[in-house]
TORKOL-4160 file (C-alpha; in steps of 0.2 Angstrom, whole numbers, padded with zeros to 4 digits, m for minus):
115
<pt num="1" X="0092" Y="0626" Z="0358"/>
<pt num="2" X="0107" Y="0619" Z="0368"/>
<pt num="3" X="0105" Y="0615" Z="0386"/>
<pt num="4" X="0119" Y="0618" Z="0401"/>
<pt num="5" X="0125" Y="0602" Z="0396"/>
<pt num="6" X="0129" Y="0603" Z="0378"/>
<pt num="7" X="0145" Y="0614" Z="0371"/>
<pt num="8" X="0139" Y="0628" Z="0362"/>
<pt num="9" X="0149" Y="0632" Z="0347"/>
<pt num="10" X="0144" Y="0650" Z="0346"/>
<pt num="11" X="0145" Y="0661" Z="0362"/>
<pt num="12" X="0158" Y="0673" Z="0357"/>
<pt num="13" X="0161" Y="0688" Z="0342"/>
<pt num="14" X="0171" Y="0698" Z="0334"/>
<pt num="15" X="0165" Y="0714" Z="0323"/>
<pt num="16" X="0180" Y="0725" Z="0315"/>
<pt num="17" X="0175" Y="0738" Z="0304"/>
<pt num="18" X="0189" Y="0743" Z="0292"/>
<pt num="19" X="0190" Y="0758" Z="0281"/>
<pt num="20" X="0199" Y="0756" Z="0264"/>
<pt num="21" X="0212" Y="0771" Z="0258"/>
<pt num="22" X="0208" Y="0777" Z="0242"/>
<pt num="23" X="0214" Y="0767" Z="0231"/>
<pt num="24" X="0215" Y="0752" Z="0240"/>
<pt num="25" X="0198" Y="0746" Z="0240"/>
<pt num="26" X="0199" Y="0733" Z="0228"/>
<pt num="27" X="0216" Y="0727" Z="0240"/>
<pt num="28" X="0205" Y="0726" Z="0255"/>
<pt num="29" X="0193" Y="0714" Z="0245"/>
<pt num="30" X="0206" Y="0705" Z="0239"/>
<pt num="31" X="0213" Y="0702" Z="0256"/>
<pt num="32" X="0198" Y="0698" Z="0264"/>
<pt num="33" X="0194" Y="0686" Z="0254"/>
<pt num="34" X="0211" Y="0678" Z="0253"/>
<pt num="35" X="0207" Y="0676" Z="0273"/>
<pt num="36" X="0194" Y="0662" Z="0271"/>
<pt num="37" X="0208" Y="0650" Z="0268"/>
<pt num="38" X="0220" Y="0654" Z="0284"/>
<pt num="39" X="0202" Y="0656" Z="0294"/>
<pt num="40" X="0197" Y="0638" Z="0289"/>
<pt num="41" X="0211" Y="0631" Z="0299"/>
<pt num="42" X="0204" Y="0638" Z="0315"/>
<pt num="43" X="0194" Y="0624" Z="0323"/>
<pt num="44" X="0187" Y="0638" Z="0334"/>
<pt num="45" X="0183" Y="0650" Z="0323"/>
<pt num="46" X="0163" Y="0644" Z="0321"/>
<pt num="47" X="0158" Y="0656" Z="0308"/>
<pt num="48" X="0167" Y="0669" Z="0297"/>
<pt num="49" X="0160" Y="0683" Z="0286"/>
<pt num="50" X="0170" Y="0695" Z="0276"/>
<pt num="51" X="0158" Y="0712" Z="0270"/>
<pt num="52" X="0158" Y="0725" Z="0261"/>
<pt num="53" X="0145" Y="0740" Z="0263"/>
<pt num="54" X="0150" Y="0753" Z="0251"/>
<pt num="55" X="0165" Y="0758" Z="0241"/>
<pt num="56" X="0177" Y="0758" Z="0254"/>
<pt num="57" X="0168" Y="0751" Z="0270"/>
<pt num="58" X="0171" Y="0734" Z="0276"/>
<pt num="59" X="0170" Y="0723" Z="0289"/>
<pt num="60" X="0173" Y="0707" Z="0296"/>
<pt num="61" X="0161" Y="0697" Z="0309"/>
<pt num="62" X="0166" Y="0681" Z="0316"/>
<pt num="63" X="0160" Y="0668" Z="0331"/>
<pt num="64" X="0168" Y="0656" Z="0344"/>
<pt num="65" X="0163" Y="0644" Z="0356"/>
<pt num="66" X="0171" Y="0656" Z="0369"/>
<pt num="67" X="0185" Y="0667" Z="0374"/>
<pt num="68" X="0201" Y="0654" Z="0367"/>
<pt num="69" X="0195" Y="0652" Z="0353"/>
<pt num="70" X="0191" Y="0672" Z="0350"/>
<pt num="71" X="0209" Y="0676" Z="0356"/>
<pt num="72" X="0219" Y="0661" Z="0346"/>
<pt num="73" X="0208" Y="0670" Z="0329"/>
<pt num="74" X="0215" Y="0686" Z="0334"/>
<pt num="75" X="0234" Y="0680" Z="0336"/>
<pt num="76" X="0231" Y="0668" Z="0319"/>
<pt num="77" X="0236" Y="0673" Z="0303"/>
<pt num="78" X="0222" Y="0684" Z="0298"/>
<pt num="79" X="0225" Y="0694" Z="0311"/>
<pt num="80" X="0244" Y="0695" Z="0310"/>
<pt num="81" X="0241" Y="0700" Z="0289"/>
<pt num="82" X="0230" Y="0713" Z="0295"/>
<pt num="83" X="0242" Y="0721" Z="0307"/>
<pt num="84" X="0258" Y="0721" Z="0294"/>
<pt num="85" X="0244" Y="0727" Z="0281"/>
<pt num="86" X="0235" Y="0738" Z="0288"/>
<pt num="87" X="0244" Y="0751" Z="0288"/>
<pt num="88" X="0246" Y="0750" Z="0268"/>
<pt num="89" X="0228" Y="0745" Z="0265"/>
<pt num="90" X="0216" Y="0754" Z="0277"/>
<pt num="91" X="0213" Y="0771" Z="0282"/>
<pt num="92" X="0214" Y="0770" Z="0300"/>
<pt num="93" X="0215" Y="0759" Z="0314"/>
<pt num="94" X="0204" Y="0744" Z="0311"/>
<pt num="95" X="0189" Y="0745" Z="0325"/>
<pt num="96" X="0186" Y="0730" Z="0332"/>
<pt num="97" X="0174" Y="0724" Z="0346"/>
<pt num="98" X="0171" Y="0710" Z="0356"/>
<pt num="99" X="0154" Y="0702" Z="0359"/>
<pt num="100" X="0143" Y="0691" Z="0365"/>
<pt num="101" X="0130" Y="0680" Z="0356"/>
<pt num="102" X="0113" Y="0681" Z="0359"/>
<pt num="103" X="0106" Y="0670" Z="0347"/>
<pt num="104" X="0111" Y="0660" Z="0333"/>
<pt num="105" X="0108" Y="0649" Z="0318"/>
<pt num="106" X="0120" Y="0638" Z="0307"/>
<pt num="107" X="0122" Y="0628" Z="0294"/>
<pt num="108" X="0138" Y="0615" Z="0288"/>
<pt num="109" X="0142" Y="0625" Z="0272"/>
<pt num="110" X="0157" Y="0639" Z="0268"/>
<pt num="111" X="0166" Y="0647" Z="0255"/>
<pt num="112" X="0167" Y="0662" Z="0245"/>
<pt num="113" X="0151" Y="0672" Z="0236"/>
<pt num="114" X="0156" Y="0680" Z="0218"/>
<pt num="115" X="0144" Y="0691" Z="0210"/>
């Protein structure tokens, strides 16, 4: 557990729930997980997840060490893709909602997970 002294690389999250148009599911996928590259040039993006709970529900759930590094994510290039996308790809506005870590455990390994 870190002390007042020590950093903490997690503080700070992001869940944003996106709904796929019909049709467009297996786009949303695909831009998702085209995301892990642009999202791996964000030294203050800690974690990133890309999910998928059903046919056309996704989401994506990420951490920071704090509010900069939340908001630089946010104005990075996944971010900007899913504004000039969205409106092809998703039904709806994406949700998305700040919060604030609890708890948290992490390891020095990433990529993307294929059937």
């Amino acid at each position: 557990m870190a002390n007042a002294e020590t950093r903490s690389p997690v503080k700070k999250a992001l869940f944003v729930r996106l709904r796929a148009k019909p049709g467009k599911e297996a786009d949303v996928e695909a831009f998702l997980r085209d995301g892990l590259a642009a999202v791996m040039e964000e030294p203050d993006t800690t974690t990133w997840y890309a999910v998928r709970f059903g046919h056309d529900d996704f989401a994506i759930f990420d951490t920071f060490p704090g509010d900069a590094g939340r908001l630089a994510h946010l104005a990075g290039k996944v971010g900007r893709a899913l504004v000039a996308k969205g409106p092809e790809l998703l039904d709806g506005l994406p949700k998305i909602e700040d919060a604030q870590v609890l708890a948290y455990k992490l390891t020095d390994q990433s990529g993307e997970v294929l059937d």
